[in-house]
TIDOLO-238584 format. One record per residue: residue number from 1; residue in three letters; chain; x, y, z of N, C-alpha, C in turn. Coordinates in steps of 0.05 Angstrom, whole numbers, plus 5000, padded with zeros to 4 digits. Last residue first. Layout:
N
<node num="NUM" residu="ala" chaine="A" n_px="X" n_py="Y" n_pz="Z" ca_px="X" ca_py="Y" ca_pz="Z" c_px="X" c_py="Y" c_pz="Z"/>
...
This chain:
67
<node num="67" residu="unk" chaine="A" n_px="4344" n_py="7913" n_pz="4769" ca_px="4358" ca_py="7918" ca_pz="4742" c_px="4386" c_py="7927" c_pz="4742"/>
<node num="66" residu="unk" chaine="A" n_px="4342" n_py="7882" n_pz="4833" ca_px="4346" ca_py="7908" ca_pz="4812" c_px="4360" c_py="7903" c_pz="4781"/>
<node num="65" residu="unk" chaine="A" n_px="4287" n_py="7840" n_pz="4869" ca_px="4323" ca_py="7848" ca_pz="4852" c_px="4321" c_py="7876" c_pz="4837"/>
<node num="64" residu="unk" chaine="A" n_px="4250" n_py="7831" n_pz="4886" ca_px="4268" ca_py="7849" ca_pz="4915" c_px="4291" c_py="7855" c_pz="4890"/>
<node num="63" residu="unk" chaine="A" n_px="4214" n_py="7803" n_pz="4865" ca_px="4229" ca_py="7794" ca_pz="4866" c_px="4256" c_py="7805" c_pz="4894"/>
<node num="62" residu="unk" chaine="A" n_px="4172" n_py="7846" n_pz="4852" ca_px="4165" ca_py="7818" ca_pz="4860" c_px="4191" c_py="7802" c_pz="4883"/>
<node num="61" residu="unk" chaine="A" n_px="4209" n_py="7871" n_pz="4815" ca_px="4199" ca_py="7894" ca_pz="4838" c_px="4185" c_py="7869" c_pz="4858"/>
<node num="60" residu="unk" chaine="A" n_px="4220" n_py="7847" n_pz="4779" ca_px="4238" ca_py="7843" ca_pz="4799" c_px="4229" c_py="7860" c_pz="4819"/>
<node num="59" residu="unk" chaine="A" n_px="4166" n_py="7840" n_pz="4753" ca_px="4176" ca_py="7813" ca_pz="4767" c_px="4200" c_py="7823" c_pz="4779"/>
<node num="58" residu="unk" chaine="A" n_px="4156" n_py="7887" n_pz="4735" ca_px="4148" ca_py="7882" ca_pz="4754" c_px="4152" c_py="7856" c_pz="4768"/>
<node num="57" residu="unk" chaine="A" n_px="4198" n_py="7889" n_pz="4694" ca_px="4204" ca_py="7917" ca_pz="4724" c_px="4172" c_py="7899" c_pz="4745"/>
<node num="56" residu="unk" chaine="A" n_px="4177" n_py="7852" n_pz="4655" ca_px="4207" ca_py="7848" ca_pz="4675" c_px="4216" c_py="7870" c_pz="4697"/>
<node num="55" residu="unk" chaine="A" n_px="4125" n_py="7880" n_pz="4649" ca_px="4132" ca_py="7857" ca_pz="4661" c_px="4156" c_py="7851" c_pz="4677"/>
<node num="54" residu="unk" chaine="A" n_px="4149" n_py="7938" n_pz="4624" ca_px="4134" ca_py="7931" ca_pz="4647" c_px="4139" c_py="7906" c_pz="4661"/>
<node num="53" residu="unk" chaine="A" n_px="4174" n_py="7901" n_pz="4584" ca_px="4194" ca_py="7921" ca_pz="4598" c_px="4184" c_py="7924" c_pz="4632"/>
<node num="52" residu="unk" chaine="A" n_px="4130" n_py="7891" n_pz="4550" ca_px="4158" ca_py="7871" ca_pz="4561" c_px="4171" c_py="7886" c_pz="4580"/>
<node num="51" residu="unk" chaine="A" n_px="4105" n_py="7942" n_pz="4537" ca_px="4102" ca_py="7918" ca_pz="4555" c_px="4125" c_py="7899" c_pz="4564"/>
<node num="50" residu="unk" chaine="A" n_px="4146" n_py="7961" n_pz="4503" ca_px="4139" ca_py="7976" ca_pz="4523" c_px="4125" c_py="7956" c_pz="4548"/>
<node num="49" residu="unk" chaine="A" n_px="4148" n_py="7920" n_pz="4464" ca_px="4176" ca_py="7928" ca_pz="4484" c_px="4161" c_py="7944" c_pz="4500"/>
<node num="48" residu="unk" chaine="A" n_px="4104" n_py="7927" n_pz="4448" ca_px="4101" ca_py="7901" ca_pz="4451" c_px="4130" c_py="7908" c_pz="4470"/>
<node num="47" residu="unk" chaine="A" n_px="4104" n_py="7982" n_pz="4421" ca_px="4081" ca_py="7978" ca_pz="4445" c_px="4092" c_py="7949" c_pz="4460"/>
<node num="46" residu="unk" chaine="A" n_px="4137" n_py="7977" n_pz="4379" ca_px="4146" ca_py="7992" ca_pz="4412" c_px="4123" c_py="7982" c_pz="4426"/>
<node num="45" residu="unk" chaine="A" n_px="4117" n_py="7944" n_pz="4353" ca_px="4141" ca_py="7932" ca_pz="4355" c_px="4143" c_py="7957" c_pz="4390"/>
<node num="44" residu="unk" chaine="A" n_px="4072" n_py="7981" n_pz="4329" ca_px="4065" ca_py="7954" ca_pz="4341" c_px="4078" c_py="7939" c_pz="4362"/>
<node num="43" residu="unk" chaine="A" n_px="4099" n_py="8016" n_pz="4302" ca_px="4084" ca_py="8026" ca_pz="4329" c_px="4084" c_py="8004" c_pz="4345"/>
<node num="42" residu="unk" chaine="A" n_px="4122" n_py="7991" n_pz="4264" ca_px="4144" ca_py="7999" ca_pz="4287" c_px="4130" c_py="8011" c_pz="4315"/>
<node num="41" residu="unk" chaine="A" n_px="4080" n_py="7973" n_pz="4245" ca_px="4096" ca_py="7959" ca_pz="4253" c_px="4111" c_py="7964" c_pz="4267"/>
<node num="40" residu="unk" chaine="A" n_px="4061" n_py="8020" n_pz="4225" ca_px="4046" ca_py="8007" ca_pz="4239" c_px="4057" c_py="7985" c_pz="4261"/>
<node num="39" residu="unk" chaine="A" n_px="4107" n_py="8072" n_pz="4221" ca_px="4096" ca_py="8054" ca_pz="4210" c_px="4076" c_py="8030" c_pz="4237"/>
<node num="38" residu="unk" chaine="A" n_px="4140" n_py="8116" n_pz="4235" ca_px="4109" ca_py="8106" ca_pz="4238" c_px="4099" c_py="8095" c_pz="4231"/>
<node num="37" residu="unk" chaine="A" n_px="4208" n_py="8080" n_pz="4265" ca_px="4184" ca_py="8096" ca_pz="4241" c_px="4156" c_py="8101" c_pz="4265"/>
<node num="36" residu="unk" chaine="A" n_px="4236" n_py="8051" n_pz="4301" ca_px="4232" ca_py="8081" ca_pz="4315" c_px="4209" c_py="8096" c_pz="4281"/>
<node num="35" residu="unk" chaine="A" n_px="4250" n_py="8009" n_pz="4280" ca_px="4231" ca_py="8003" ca_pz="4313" c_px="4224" c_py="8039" c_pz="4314"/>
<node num="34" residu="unk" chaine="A" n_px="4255" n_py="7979" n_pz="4232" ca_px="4248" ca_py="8005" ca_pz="4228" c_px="4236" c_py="7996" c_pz="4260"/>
<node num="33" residu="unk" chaine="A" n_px="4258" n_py="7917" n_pz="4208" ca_px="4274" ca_py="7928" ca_pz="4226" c_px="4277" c_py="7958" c_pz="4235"/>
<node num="32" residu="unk" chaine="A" n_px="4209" n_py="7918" n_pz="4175" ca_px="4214" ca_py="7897" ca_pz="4194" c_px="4237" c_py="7903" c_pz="4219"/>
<node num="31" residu="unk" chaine="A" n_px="4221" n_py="7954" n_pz="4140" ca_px="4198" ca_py="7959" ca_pz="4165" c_px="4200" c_py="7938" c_pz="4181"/>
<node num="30" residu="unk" chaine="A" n_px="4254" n_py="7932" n_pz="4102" ca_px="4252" ca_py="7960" ca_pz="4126" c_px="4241" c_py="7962" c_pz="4138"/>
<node num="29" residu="unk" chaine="A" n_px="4219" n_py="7887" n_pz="4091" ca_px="4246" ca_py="7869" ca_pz="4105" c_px="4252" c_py="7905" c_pz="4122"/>
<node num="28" residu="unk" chaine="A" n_px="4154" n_py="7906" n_pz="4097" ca_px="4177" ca_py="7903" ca_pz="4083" c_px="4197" c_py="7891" c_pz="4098"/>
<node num="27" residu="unk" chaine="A" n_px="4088" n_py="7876" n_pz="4097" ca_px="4101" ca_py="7897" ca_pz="4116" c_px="4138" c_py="7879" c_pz="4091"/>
<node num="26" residu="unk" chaine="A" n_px="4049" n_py="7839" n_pz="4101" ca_px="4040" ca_py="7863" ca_pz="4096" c_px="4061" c_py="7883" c_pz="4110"/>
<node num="25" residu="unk" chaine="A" n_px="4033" n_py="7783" n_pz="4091" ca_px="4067" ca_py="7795" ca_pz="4081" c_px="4064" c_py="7826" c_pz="4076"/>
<node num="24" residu="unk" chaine="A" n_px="4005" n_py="7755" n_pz="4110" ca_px="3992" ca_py="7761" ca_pz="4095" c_px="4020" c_py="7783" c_pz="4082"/>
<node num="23" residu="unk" chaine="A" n_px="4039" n_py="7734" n_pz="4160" ca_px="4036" ca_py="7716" ca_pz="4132" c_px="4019" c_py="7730" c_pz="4117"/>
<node num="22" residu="unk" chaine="A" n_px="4053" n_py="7777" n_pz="4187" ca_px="4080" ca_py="7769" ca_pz="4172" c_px="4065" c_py="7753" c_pz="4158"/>
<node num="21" residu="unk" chaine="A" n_px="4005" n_py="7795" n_pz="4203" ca_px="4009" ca_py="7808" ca_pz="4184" c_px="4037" c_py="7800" c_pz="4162"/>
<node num="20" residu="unk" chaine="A" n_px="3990" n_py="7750" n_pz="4243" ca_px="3989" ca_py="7750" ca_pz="4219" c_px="3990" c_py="7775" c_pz="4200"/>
<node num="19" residu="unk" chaine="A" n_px="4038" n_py="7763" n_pz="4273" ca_px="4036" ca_py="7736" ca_pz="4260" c_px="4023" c_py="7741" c_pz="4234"/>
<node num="18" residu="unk" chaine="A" n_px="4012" n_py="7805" n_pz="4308" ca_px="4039" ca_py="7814" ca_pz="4276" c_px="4044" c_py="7785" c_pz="4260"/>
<node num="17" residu="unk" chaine="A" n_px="3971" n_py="7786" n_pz="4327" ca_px="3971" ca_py="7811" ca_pz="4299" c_px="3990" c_py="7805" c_pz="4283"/>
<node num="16" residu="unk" chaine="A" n_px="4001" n_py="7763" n_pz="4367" ca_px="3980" ca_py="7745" ca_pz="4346" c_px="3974" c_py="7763" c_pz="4318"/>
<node num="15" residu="unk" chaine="A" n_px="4025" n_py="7798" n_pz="4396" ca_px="4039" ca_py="7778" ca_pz="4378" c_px="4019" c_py="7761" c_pz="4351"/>
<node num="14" residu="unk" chaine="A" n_px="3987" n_py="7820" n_pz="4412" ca_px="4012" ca_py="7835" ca_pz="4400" c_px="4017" c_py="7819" c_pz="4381"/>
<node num="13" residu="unk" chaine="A" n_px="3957" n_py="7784" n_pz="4454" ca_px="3949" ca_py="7791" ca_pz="4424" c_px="3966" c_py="7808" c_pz="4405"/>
<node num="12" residu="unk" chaine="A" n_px="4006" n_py="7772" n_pz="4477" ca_px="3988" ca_py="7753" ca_pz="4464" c_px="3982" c_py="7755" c_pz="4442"/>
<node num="11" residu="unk" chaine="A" n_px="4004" n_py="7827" n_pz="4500" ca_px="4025" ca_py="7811" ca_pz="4484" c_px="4016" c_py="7789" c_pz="4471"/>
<node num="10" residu="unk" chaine="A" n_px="3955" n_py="7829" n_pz="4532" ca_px="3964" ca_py="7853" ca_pz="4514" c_px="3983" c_py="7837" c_pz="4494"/>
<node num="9" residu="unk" chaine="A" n_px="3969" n_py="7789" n_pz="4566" ca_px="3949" ca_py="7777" ca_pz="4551" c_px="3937" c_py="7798" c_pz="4530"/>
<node num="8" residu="unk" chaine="A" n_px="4006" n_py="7805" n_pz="4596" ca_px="4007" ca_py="7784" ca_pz="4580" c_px="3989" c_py="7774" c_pz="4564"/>
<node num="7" residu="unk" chaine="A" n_px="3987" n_py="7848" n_pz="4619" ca_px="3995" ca_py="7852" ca_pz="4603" c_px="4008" c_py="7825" c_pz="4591"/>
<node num="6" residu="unk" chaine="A" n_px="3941" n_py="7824" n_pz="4647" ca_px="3929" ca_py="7838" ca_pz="4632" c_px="3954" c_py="7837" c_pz="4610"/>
<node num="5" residu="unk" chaine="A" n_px="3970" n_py="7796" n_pz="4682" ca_px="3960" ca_py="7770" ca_pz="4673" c_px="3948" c_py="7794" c_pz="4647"/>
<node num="4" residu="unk" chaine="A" n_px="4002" n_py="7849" n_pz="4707" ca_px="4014" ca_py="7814" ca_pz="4706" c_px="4002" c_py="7798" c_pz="4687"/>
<node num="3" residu="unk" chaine="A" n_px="3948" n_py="7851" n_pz="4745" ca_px="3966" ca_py="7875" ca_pz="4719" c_px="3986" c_py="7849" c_pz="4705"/>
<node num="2" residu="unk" chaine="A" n_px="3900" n_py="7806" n_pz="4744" ca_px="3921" ca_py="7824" ca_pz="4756" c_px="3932" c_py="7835" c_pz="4734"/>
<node num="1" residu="unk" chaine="A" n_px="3826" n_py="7805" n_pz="4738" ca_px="3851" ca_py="7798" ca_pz="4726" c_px="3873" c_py="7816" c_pz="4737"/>
């Protein structure tokens, strides 16, 4: 699997967690917008930007473009 296809499939599951922690409603309207707590959520919320971030530095590193 390429780096590329790992961290989309890191996000996937990112996303699939916090899905369902939004329907088991395990988290506040603060914690929903809390990116810098310790809360689980805000850990959850940086890991998932920390990836995204990767991705888009490695599609323009792909790409020849610059941020």
């Amino acid at each position: 699997m390429s780096e590329k296809q790992d961290i989309i499939k890191q996000m996937l599951e990112l996303q699939s967690k916090f899905i369902d922690l939004e329907h088991r409603g395990e988290f506040s309207a603060e914690e929903y917008y809390d990116s810098d707590g310790d809360s689980e959520l805000a850990r959850h919320k940086r890991a998932y930007d920390e990836l995204a971030t990767r991705l888009v530095d490695m599609a323009h590193a792909e790409k020849g473009s610059h941020r």
